[in-house]
C-alpha positions as CSV (number, residue, x, y, z in Angstrom):
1,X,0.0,0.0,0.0
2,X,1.3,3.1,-1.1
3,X,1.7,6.1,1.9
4,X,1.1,10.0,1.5
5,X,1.0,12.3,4.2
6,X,-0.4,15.8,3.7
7,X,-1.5,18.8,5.3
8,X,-3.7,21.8,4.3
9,X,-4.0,25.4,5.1
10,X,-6.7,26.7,4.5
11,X,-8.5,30.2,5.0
12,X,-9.8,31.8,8.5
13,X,-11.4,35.1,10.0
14,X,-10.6,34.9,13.9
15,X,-13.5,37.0,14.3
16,X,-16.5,35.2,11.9
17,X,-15.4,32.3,10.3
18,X,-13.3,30.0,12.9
19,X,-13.5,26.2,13.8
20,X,-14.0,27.7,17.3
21,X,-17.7,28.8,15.9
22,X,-18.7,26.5,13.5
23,X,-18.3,22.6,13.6
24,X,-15.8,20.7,11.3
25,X,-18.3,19.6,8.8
26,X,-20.3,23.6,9.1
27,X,-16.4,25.1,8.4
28,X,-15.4,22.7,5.5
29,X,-18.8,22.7,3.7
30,X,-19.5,26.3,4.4
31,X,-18.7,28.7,0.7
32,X,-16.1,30.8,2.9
33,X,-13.7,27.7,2.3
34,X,-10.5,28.2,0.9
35,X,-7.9,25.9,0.7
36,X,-5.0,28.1,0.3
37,X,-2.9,25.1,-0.2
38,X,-1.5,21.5,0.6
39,X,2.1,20.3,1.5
40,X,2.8,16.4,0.3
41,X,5.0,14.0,0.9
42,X,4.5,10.7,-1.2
43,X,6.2,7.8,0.3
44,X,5.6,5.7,-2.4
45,X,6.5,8.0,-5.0
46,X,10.1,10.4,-5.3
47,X,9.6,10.6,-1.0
48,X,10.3,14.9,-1.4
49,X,7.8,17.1,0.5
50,X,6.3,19.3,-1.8
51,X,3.8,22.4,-1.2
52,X,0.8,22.4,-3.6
53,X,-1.6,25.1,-5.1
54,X,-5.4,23.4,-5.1
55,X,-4.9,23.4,-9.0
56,X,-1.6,21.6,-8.8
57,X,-2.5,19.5,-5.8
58,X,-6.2,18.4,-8.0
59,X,-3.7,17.6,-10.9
60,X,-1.2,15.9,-9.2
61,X,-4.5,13.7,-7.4
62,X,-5.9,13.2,-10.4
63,X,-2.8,10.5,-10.8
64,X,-2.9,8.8,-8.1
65,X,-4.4,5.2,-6.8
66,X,-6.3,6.5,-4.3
67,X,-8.0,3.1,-3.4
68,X,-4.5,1.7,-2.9
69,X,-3.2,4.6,-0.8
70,X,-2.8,4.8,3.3
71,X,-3.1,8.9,3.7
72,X,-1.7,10.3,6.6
73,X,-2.6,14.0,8.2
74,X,-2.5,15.1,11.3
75,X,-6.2,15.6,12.5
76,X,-7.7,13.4,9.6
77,X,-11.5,14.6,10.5
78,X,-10.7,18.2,9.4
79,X,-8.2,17.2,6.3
80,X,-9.8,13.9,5.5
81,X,-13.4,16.2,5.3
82,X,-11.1,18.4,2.3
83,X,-10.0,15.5,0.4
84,X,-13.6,14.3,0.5
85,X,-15.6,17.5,-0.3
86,X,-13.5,19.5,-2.2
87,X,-10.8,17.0,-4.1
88,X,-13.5,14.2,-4.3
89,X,-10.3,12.1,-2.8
90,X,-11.1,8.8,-1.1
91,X,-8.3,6.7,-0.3
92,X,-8.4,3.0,0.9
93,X,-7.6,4.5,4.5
94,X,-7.2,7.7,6.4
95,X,-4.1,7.6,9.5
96,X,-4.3,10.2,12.2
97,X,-1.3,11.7,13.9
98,X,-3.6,14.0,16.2
């Protein structure tokens, strides 16, 4: 099974739109949403950690195995959620470092 770890950053307003107001599933599915970007690290592929644009991260996905792939993140609700939603991502299993 091939491994990927990766981590997004995404968009936030400390005043209105925070995960300390809204649920992880209200922030992720909300239109505010903004992925501002993604770092990767393939373990099964070239093993260099790489930052991503959405555009160049959907490319990149569109690539890959997914239902052969163990994808690592730390907090996998809130990134797992992203790869779900917005990348329409689902890999044969999501690992937690949180």
């Amino acid at each position: 099974m091939r491994i990927i770890i990766r981590d997004y950053e995404s968009f936030f307003d400390s005043k209105t739109y925070t995960l300390k107001k809204a649920t992880t599933e209200s922030y992720i599915r909300d239109p505010r949403f903004e992925a501002h970007g993604v770092a990767v690290k393939d373990l099964g592929g070239d093993g260099v950690t790489r930052w991503m644009r959405p555009d160049e991260y959907r490319a990149w996905a569109s690539s890959i195995p997914w239902n052969d792939v163990f994808l690592i993140g730390h907090h996998s609700q809130f990134d797992g959620l992203i790869d779900v939603h917005h990348f329409g991502i689902n890999p044969k299993a999501f690992g937690c470092t949180l």
